[in-house]
N, C-alpha and C positions, 0 to 999 in steps of 0.2 A: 604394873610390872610384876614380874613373875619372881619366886622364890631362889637364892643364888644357889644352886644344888650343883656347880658345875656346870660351866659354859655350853660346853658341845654335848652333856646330857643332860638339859632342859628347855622348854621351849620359851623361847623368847617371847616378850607382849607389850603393845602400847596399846593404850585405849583413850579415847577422847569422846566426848559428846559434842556435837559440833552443829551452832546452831542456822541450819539449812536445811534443807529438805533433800535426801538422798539422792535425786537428778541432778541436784546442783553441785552436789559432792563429787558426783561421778566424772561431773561433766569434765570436773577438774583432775581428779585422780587418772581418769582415762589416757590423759593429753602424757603419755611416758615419755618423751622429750623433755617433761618439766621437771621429774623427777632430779637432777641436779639441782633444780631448787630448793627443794626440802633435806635431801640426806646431806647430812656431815661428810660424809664419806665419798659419795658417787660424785662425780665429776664432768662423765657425758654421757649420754646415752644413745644410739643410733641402733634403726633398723639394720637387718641384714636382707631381709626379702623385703619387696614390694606386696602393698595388698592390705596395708595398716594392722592395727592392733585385733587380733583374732586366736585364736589356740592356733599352733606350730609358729606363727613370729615369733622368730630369732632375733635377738638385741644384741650386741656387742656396749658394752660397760667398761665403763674406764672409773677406777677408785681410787682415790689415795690417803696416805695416813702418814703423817709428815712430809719428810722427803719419799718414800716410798711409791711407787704408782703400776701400778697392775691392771693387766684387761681381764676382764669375764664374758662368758657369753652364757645367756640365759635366754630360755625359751618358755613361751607363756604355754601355760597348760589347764588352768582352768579358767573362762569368762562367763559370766553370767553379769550382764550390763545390768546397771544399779544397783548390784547385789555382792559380787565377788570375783576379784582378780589374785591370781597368782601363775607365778612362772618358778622354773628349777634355774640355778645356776651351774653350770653343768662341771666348769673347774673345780667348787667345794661341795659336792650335793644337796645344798640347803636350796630348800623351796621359800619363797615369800609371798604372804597371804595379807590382801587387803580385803576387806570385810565391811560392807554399810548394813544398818536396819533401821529401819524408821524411829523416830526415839519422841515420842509425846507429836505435837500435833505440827511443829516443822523443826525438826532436829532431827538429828542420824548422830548414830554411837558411830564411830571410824574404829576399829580395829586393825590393829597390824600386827601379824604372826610371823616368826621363822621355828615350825615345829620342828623336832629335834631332828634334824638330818636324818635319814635310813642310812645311808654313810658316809662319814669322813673323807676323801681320797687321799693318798697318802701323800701328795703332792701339796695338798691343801694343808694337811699337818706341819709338814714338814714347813713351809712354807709359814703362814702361823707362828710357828716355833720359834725360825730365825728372824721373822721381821716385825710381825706382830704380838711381840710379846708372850707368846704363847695361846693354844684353843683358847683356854676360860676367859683367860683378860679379856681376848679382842670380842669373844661372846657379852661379856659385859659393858664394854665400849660400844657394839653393835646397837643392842638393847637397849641404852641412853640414847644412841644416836638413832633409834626407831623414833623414841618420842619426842624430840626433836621432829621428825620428818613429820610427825603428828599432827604438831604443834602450828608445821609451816605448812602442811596443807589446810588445816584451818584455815589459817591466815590469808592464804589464797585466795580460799572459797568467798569468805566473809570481801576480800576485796572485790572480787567480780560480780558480788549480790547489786 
């Protein structure tokens, strides 16, 4: 985890060592339907184009945080298969970065990043503000709730071995 310097100006971090070998990691982090399974927070996730998981698919996201429940729509923009996934979420401008590298002779470090947004949309503050407790907090609840997501994609993987 990273240093608390302020929610929405520092970057977020889980990290895991996870003992599998990078294909197997993937095979499972790729599968973004599952993603409901590991975050705290996400709820469902569904395509919006046809064509599977590839840079421009569009996701439409559903979150929630108590009673609270909101859509997102994020769009994947960078894949490199067994290496590195990330998409923007286009309602708060934060990107989120999964990250495998090979770690001793069958393990992979998992990384997962939200670097510090380029920006905030004013919708997304506001919004924050009145239901999630404010930027910092819900940054802070986020970033627990990455290692968590971590934790249960481990758990995943280690089950489909």
């Amino acid at each position: 985890m990273s240093e608390a310097v302020g929610g929405a100006g520092r970057e977020l971090r889980a990290e895991r060592v996870v003992e599998a070998p990078p294909e197997a990691v993937w095979a499972v982090l790729a599968d973004l339907g599952r993603m409901p399974e590991w975050s705290p927070e996400l709820v469902a996730v569904r395509p919006l184009l046809r064509g599977g998981l590839r840079v421009g698919q569009q996701y439409l996201g559903i979150n929630r945080r108590g009673v609270v429940v909101w859509p997102t729509r994020s769009v994947v923009v960078e894949l490199e298969p067994g290496r590195r996934l990330a998409w923007d979420t286009r309602s708060s401008g934060a990107r989120w970065v999964w990250e495998l590298e090979p770690h001793g002779d069958d393990a992979t470090r998992v990384v997962h990043r939200r670097p510090v947004p380029r920006r905030l949309t004013p919708a997304s503050r506001l919004f924050a503000a009145a239901l999630l407790g404010g930027v910092d907090g819900h940054a802070d609840e986020l970033e627990a709730g990455m290692g968590t997501s971590v934790e249960r994609l481990r758990d995943a993987v280690l089950a489909a071995r």
